[in-house]
Structures are given as C-alpha cells and as structure tokens.
DOVEXPA-316359 format. One record per atom (N, C-alpha, C, CB): z, x, y. Coordinates in steps of 0.05 Angstrom, whole numbers, padded with zeros to 5 digits, always signed. Last residue first. Glycine has a CB too. Layout:
N
ZXY;...
END
This chain:
279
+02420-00623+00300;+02388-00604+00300;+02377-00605+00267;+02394-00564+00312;+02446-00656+00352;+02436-00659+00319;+02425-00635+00318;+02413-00685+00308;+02492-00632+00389;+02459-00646+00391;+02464-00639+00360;+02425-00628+00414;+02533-00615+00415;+02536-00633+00400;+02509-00650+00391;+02556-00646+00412;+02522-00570+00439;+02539-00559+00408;+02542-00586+00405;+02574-00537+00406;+02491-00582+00487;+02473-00566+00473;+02504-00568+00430;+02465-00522+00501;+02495-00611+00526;+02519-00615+00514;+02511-00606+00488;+02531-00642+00516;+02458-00624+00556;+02483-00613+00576;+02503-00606+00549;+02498-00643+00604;+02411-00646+00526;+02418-00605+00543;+02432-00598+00550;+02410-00591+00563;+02431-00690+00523;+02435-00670+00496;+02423-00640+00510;+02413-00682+00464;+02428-00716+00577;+02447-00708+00556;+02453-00691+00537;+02450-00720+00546;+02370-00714+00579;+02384-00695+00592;+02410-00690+00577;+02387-00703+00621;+02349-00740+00540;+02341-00713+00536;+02361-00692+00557;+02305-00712+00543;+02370-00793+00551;+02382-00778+00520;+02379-00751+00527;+02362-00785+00488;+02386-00798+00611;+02369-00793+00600;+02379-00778+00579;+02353-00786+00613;+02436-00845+00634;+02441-00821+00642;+02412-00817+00614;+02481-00807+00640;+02447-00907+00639;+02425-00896+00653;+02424-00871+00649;+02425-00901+00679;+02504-00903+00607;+02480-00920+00592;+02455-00909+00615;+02486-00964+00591;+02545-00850+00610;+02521-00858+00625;+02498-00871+00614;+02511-00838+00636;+02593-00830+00570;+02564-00840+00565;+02556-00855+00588;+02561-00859+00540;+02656-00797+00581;+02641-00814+00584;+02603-00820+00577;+02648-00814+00606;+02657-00727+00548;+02657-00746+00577;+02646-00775+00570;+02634-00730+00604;+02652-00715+00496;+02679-00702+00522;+02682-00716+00545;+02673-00673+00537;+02652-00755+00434;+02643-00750+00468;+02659-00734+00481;+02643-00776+00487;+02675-00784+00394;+02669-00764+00382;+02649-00747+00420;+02648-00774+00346;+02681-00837+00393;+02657-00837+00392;+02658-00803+00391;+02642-00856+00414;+02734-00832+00400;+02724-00839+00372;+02696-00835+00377;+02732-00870+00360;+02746-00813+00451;+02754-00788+00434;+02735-00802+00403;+02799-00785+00430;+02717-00860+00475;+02709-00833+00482;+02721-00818+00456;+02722-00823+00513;+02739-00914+00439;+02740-00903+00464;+02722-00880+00464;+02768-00896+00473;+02702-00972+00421;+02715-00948+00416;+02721-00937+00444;+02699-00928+00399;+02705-01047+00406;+02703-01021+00423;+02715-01005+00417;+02708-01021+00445;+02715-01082+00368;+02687-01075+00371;+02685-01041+00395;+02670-01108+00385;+02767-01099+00371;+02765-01082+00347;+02732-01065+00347;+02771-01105+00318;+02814-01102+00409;+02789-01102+00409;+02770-01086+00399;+02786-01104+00426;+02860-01116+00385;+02849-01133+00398;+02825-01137+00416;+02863-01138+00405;+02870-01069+00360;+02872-01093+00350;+02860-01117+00361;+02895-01096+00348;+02857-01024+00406;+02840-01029+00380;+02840-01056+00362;+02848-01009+00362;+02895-01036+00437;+02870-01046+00443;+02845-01047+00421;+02862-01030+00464;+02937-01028+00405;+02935-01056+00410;+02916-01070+00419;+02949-01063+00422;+02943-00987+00398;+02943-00991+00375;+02933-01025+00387;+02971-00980+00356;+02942-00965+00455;+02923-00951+00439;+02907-00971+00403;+02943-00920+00431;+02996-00973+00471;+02968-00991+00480;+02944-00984+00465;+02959-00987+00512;+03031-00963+00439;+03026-00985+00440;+03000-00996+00455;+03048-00993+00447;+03021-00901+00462;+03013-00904+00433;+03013-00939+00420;+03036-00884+00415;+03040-00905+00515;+03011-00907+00507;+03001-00907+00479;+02999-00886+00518;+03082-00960+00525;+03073-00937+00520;+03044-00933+00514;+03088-00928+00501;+03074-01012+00551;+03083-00993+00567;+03073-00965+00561;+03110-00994+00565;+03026-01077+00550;+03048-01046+00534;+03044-01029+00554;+03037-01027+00501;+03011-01126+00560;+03016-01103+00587;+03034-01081+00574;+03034-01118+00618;+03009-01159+00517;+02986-01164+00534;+02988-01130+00562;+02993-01204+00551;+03053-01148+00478;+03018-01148+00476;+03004-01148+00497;+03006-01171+00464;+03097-01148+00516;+03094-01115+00500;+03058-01127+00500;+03118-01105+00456;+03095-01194+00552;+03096-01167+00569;+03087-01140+00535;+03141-01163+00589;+03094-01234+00506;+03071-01231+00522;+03069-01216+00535;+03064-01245+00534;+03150-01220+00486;+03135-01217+00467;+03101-01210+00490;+03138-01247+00443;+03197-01172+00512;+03186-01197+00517;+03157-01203+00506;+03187-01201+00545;+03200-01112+00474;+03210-01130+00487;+03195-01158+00496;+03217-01116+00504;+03192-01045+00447;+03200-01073+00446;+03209-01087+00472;+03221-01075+00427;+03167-00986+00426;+03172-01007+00446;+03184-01031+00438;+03150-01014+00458;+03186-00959+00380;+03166-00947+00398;+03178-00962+00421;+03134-00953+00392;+03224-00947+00331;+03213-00969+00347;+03201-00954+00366;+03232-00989+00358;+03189-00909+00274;+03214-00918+00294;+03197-00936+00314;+03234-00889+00314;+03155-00893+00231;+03184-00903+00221;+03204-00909+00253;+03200-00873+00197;+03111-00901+00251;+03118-00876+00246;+03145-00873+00249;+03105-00858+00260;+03118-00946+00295;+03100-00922+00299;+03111-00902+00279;+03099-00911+00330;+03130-01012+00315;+03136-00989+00302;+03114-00976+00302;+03147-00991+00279;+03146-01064+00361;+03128-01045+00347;+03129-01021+00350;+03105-01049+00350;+03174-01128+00369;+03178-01098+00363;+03152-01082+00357;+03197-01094+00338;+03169-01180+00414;+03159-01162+00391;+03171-01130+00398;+03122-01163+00391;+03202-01243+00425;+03209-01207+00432;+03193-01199+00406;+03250-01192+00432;+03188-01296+00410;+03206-01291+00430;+03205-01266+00439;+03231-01296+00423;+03126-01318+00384;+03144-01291+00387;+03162-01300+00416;+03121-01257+00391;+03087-01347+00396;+03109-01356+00387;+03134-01343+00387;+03104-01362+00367;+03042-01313+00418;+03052-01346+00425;+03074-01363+00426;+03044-01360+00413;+03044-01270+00408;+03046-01273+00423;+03059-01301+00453;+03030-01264+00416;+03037-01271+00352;+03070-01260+00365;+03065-01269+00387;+03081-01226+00369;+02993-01308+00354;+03010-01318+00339;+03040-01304+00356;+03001-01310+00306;+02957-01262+00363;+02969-01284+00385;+02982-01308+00367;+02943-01299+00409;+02964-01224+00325;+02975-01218+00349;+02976-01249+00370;+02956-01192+00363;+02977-01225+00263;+02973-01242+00273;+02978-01238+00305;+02984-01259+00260;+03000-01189+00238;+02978-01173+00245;+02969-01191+00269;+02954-01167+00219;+03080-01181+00230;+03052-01185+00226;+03022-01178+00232;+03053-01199+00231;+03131-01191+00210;+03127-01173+00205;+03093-01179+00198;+03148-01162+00189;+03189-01235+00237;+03161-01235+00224;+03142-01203+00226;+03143-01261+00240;+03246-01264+00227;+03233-01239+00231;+03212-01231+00219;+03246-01222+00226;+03282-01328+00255;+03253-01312+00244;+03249-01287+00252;+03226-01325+00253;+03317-01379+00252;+03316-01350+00271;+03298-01337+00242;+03357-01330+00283;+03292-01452+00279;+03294-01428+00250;+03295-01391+00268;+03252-01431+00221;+03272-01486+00315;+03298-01466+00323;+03309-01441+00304;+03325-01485+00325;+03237-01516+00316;+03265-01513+00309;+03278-01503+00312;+03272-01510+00298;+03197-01474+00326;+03201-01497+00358;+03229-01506+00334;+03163-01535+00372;+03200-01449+00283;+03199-01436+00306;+03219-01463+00323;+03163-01427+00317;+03173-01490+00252;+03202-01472+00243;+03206-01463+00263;+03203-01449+00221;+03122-01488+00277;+03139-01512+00275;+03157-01501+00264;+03130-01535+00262;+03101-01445+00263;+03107-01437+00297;+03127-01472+00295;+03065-01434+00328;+03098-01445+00210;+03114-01418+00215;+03123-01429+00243;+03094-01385+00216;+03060-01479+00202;+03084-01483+00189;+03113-01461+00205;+03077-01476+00153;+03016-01452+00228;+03022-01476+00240;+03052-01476+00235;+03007-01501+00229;+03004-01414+00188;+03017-01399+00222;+03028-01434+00234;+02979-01378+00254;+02983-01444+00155;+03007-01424+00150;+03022-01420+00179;+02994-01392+00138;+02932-01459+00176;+02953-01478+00167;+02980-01466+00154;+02941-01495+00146;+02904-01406+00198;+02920-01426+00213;+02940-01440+00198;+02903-01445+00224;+02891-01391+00147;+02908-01369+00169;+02915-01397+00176;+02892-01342+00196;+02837-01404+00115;+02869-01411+00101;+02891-01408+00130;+02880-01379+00070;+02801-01381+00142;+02806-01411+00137;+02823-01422+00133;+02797-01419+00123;+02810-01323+00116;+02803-01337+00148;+02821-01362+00151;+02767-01350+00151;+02838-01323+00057;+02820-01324+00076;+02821-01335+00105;+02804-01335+00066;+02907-01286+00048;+02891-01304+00049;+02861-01303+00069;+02909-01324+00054;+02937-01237+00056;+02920-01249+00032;+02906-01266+00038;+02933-01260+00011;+02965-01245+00104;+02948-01229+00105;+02931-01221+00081;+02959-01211+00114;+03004-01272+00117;+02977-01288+00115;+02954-01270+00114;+02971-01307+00138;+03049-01267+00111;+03053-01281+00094;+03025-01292+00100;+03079-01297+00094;+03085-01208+00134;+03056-01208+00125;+03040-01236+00108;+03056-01182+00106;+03144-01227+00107;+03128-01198+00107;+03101-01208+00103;+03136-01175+00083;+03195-01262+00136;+03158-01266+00143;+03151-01234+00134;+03147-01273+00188;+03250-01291+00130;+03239-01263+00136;+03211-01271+00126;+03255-01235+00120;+03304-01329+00171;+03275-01329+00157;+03264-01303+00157;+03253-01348+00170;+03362-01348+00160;+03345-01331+00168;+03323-01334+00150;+03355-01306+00171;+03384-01386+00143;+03393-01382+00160;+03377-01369+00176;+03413-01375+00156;+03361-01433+00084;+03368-01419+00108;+03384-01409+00134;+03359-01423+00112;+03362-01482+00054;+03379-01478+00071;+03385-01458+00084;+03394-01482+00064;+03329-01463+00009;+03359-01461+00007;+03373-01462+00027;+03367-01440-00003;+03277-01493+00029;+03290-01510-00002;+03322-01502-00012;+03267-01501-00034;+03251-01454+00049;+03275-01466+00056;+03293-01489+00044;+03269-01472+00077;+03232-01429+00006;+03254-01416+00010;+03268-01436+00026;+03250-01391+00023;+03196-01473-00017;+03218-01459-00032;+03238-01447-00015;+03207-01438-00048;+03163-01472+00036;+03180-01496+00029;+03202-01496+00006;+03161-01517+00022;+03142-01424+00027;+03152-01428+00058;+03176-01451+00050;+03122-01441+00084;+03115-01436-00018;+03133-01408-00019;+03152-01416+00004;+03115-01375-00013;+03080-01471-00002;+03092-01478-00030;+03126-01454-00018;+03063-01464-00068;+03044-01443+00037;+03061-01463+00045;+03076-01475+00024;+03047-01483+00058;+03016-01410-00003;+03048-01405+00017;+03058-01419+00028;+03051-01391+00037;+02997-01449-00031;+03012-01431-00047;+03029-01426-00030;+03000-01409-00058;+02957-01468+00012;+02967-01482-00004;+02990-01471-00017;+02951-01489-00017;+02933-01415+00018;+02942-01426+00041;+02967-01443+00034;+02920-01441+00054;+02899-01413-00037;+02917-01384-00025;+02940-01392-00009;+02899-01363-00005;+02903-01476-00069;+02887-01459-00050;+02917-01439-00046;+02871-01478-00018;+02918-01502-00125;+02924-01499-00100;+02910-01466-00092;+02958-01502-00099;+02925-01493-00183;+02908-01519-00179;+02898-01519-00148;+02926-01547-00185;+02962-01454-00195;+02936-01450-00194;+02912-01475-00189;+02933-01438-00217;+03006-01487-00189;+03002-01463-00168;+02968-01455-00175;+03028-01432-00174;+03013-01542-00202;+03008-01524-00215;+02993-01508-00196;+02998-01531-00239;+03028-01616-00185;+03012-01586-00183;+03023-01571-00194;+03008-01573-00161;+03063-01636-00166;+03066-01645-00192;+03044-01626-00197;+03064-01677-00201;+03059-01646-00108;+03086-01634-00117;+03085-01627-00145;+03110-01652-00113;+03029-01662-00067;+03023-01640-00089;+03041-01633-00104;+03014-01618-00079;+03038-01685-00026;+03025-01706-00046;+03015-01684-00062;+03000-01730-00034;+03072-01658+00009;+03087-01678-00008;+03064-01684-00031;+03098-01707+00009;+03048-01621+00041;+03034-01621+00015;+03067-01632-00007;+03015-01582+00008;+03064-01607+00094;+03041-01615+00089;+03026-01616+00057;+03028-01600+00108;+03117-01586+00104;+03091-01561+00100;+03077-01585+00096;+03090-01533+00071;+03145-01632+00091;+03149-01607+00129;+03120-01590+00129;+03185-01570+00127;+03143-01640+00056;+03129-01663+00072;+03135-01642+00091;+03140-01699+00077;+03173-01599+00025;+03136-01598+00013;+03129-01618+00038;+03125-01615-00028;+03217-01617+00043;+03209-01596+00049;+03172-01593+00053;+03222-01582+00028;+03231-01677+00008;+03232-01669+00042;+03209-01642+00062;+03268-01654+00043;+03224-01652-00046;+03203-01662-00029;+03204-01670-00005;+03194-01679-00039;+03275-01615-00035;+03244-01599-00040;+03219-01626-00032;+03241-01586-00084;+03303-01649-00033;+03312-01628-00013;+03287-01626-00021;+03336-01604-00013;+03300-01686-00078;+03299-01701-00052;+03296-01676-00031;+03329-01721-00046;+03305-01647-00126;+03286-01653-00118;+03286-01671-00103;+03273-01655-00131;+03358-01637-00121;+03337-01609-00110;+03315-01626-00104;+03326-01579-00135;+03382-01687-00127;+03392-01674-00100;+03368-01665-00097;+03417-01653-00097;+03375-01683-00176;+03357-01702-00165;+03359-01695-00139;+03363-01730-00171;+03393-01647-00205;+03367-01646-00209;+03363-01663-00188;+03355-01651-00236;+03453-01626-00161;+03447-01639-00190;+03415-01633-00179;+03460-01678-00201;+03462-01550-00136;+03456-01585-00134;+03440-01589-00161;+03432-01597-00104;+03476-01504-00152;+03491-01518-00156;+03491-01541-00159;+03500-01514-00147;+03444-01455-00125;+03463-01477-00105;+03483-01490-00121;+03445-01504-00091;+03425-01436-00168;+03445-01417-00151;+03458-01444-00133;+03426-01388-00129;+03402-01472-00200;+03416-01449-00214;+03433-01430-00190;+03391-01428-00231;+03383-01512-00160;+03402-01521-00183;+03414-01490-00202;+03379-01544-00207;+03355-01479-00131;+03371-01498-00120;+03388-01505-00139;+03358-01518-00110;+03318-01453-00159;+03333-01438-00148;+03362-01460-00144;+03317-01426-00122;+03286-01500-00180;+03289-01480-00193;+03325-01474-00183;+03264-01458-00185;+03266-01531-00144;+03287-01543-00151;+03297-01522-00158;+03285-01565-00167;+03208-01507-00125;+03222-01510-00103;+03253-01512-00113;+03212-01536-00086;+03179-01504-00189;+03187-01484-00173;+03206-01492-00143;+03160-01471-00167;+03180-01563-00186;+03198-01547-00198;+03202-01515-00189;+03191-01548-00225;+03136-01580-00152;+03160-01591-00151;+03185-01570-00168;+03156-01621-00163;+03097-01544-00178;+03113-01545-00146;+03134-01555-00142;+03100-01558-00125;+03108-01530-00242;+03094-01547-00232;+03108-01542-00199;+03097-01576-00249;+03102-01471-00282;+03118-01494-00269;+03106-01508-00251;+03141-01487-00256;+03074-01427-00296;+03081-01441-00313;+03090-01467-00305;+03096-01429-00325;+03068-01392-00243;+03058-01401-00254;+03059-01427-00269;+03057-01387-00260;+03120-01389-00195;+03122-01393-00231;+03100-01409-00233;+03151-01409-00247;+03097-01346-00137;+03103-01382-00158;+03105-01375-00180;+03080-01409-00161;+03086-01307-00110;+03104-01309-00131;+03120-01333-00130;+03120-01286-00132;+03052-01295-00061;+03062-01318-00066;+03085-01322-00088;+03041-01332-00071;+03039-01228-00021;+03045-01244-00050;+03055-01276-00056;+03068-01229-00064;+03081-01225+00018;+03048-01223+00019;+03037-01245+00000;+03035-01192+00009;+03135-01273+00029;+03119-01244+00015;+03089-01251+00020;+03124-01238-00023;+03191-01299+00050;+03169-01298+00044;+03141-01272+00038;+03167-01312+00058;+03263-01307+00043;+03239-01291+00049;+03215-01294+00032;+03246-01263+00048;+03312-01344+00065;+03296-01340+00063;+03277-01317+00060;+03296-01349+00072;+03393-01332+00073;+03362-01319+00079;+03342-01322+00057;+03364-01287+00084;+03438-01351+00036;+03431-01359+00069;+03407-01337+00080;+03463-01355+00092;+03432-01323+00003;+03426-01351-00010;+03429-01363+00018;+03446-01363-00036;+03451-01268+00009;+03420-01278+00009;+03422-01301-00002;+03397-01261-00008;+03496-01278+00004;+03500-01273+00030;+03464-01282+00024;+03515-01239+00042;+03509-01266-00055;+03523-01291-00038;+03505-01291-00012;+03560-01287-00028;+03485-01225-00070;+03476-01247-00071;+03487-01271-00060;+03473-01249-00092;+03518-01188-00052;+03492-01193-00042;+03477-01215-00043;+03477-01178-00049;+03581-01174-00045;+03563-01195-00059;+03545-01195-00047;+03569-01221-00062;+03598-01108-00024;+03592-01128-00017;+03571-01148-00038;+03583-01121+00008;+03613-01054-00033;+03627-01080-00053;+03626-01098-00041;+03656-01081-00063;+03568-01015-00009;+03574-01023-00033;+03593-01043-00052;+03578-01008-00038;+03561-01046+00051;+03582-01043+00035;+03573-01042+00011;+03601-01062+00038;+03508-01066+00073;+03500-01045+00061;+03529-01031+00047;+03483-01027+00082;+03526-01116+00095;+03513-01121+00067;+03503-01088+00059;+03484-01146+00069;+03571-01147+00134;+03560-01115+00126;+03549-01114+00094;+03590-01088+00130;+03566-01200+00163;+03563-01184+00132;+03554-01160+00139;+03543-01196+00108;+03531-01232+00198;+03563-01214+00203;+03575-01209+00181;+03586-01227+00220;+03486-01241+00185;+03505-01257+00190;+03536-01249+00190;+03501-01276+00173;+03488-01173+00163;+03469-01196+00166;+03494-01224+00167;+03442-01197+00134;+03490-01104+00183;+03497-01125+00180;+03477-01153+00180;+03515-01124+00196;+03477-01041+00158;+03452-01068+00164;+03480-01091+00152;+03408-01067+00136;+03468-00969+00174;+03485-01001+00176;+03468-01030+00161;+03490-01009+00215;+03453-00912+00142;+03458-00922+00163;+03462-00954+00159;+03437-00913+00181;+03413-00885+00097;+03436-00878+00105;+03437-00903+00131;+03437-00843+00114;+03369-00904+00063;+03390-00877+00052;+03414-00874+00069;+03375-00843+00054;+03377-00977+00028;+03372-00954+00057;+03379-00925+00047;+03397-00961+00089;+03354-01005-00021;+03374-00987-00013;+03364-00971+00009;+03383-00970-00034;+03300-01056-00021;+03305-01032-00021;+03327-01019-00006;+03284-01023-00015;+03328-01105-00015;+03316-01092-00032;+03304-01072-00042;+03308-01097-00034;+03365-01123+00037;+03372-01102+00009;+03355-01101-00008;+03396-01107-00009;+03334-01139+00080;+03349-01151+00050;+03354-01145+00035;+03344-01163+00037;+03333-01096+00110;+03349-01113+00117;+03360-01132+00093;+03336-01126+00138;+03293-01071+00073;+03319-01060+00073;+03345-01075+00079;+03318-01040+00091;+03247-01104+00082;+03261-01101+00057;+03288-01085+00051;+03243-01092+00042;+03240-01098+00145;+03248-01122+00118;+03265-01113+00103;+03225-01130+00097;+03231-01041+00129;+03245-01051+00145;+03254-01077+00137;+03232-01050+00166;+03184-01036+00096;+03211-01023+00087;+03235-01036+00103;+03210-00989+00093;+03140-01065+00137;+03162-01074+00113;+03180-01061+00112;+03156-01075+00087;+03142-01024+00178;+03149-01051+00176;+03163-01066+00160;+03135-01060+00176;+03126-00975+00172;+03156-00973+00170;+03165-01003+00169;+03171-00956+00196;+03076-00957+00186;+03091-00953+00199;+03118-00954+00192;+03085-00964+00214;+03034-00967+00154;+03050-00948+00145;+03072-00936+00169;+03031-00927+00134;+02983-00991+00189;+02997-00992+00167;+03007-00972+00161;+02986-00999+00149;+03021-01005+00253;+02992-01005+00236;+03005-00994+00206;+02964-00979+00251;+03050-01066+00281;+03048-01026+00283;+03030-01028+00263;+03079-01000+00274;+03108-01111+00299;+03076-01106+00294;+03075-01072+00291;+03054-01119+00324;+03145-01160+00294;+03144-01132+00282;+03119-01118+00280;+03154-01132+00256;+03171-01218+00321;+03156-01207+00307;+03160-01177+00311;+03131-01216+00313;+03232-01265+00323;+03219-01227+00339;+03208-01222+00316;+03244-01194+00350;+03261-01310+00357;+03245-01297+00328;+03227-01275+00351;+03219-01327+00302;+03324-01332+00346;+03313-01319+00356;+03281-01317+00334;+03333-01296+00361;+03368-01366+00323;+03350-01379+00345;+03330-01359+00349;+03365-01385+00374;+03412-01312+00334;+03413-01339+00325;+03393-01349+00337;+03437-01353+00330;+03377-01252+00353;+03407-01268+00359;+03397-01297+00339;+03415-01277+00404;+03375-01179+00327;+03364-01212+00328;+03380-01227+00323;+03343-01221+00311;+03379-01106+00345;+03398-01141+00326;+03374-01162+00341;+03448-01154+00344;+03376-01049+00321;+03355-01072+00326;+03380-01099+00334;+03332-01079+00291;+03347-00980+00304;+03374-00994+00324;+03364-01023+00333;+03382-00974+00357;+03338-00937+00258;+03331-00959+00270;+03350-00975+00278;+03315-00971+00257;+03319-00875+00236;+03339-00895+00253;+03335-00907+00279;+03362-00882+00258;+03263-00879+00212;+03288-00853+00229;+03296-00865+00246;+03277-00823+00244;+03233-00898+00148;+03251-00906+00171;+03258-00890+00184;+03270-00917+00166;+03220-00860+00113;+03196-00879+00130;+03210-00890+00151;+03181-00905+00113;+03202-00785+00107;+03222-00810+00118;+03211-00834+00129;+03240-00801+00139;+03196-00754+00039;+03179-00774+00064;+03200-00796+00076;+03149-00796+00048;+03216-00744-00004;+03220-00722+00023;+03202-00735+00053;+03204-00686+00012;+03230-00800-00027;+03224-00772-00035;+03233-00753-00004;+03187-00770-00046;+03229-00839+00021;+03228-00839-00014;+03216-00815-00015;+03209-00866-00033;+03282-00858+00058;+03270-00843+00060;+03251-00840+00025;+03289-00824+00073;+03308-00892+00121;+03291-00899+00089;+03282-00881+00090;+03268-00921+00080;+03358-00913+00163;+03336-00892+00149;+03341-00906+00127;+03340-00855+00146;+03389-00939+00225;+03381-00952+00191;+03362-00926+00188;+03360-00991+00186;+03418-00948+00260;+03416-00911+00256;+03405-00925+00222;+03460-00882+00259;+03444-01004+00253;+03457-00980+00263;+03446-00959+00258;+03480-00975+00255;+03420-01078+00252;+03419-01044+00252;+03428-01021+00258;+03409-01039+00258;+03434-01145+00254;+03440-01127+00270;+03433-01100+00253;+03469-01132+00279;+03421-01211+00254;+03415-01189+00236;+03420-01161+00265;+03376-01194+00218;+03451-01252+00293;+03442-01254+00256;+03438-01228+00240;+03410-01268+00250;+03500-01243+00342;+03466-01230+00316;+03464-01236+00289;+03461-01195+00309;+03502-01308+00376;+03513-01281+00353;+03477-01268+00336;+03545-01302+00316;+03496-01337+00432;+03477-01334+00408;+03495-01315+00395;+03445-01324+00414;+03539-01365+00477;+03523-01342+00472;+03517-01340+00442;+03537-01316+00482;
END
C-alpha cells in the first residue's frame, strides 16, 4: 500500500481578515498525481504554497513525507530538498548559463562534487529535450524552453514530490504542449505530482484524482475523467462548462428569464418582456 506523501488536517490561510483557505482535508499517496482546478482566487496556490511552507498556514496540519513540517522546530529545509517546485514564473539566474543554473543547488545543498551536478543535470536537460542547450543563457531560450530548464532543475534534486503551480500559463499557445509532454512523461514514471492547473485535458488525461476548489474549500474531488467530464456538484459543473465551453452562455449571462426561441419573432419577444427592451 502507497503512504501519503502529502497529507492536510483542517489547513487555513487567512491574510488579513480574508480567509483563503477553510480547512482543507487532502493526502496524496506515493505515485499519485492529483491536479487542482477552480477559477481564480479560489485558494489553489496558497494551497501549494502552504504545503511548502512558503506561506505560514494560520492554523491547521501539513505533513509531507511523514514530516510534520508545520512543527515550528521542524528543518524545512531538510525536508524541501526532497520536493521539487515549479512556478508560473521561471526564475533562472539570468546571469548563468543552464548548465549552471541546474548544478547550482546540487553542489551548495546536495553536496555533489562539480562534475557529479553536471552528469545529473545533463542527464536531466536530455529528459526535457534540450541536452544541446546547456551552455545557454535563459534569455537565448523560448518561454517553453525556460520551463523545461526549471522542470529539469528541480529534478536535478532528486525529488520526491513534484509541485506544478500553473507552470504553463505564461507561456504562448505553441509553447503548452512541449511542457505538458515533460509533465505526463514524469507522470507515466511514476513522479508523485500536485498540479495546480487550467490545462483540463491534460487533468484529465493524466490526472489520477482532480480536486476543485471554490472559495478556499474543496468542493469535489475524485476520479480525474468522472469530476471533468460528469461533475457532481453544480458549482463544478458551472465552472467547467464555462471552461470547456468558453463560447456558450447560459440564460442567467445572457441576462434572459426564459430561454430564446431562435424562431420566436424579435417584435413579439420584446412585447412579452416590455422591462427588458432597449428604448
């Protein structure tokens, strides 16, 4: 039986008098990956970012690899050098060439000599598809290019867990796939992944179990193709038909009481419904 990598007790965030989290009850087993979907300002990130302590919870649990990492006399940093995380943002050292950004970390927190990091990092950069860029300069490299730089840094520490905030939602069109590729090959590995995305048939595809949040709590969750394709609640279906079908409105958006009769005559309509006629 799988153990939880990342487990939740009654987790809150709150900044100022705004609560973004209201306790959140979660675990993700070894192996697992469970996307995070909900619209913006639901609570997604914070979520992430709590799990990795970067932002202090206000109240409630968050073990990770069976670390209680919200112990105030818990090493944090020990425990995040077995978790990955990737960002909207790319945050490469400029200044440094790919190959070095990947070694960086590896030799100041791992420990490995220079040549170790750089056999681990150009291993890596060949997983993502850009061994023959290593001597680059982050600005020489496309948006796409950059995260698959970031994707191959983090796992450049040996992972345990992978955290995904949103890692394609900078980039153009064009760029999306060769990111999501890297992500669903970590996947078919077996990498345990918490992705926090927009990408719906991506969760759908790859996702083991999506969550989706509403206004700091879980709404629904479960078997990734039963929540997208057949959601239960109605505030998951609401958010999902719009996502996935962004050209149609319903009745309340078009601002209507009843349905529109494409045969029903403009002139009769607007007599029946005399307080919503132009004048």
């Amino acid at each position: 039986m799988s153990y939880p990598v990342v487990r939740t007790t009654n987790l809150r965030k709150s900044f100022g008098s705004h609560e973004v989290l209201c306790g959140i009850d979660l675990e993700i087993h070894q192996g697992e990956v469970v996307c995070v979907i909900g619209p913006s300002g639901s609570g997604k990130s914070t979520l992430l970012r709590c799990i990795n302590q970067l932002e202090t919870p206000t109240s409630g649990q968050v073990e990770l690899l069976g670390v209680t990492v919200t112990d105030p006399d818990v090493d944090i940093d020990r425990v995040r050098r077995h978790v990955g995380m990737v960002f909207q943002s790319f945050n490469l050292f400029t200044h440094k060439t790919v190959l070095q950004n990947l070694t960086l970390a590896q030799i100041q927190v791992l420990g490995r000599s220079k040549a170790e990091a750089e056999k681990v990092a150009l291993m890596n950069l060949a997983q993502v598809g850009l061994q023959d860029r290593s001597e680059a300069r982050p600005d020489q490299l496309s948006g796409g290019q950059q995260q698959r730089v970031a994707i191959a840094r983090a796992l450049s520490m040996d992972p345990q867990l992978m955290l995904f905030d949103e890692p394609t939602s900078s980039l153009d069109p064009e760029l999306v796939g060769d990111v999501l590729t890297v992500m669903r090959d970590l996947a078919q590995a077996g990498m345990t992944m918490m992705v926090v995305t927009h990408e719906m048939a991506f969760a759908r595809e790859v996702g083991d179990r999506v969550i989706f949040m509403d206004q700091g709590l879980v709404v629904e969750q479960g078997p990734a193709a039963q929540v997208i394709s057949a959601p239960e609640t109605a505030r998951a279906k609401t958010f999902l038909h719009r996502v996935l079908h962004p050209t149609e409105m319903d009745d309340s958006e078009l601002g209507q009481t009843e349905p529109l009769d494409p045969k029903l005559d403009h002139d009769e309509w607007s007599a029946s419904h005399p307080d919503q006629t132009s004048k």
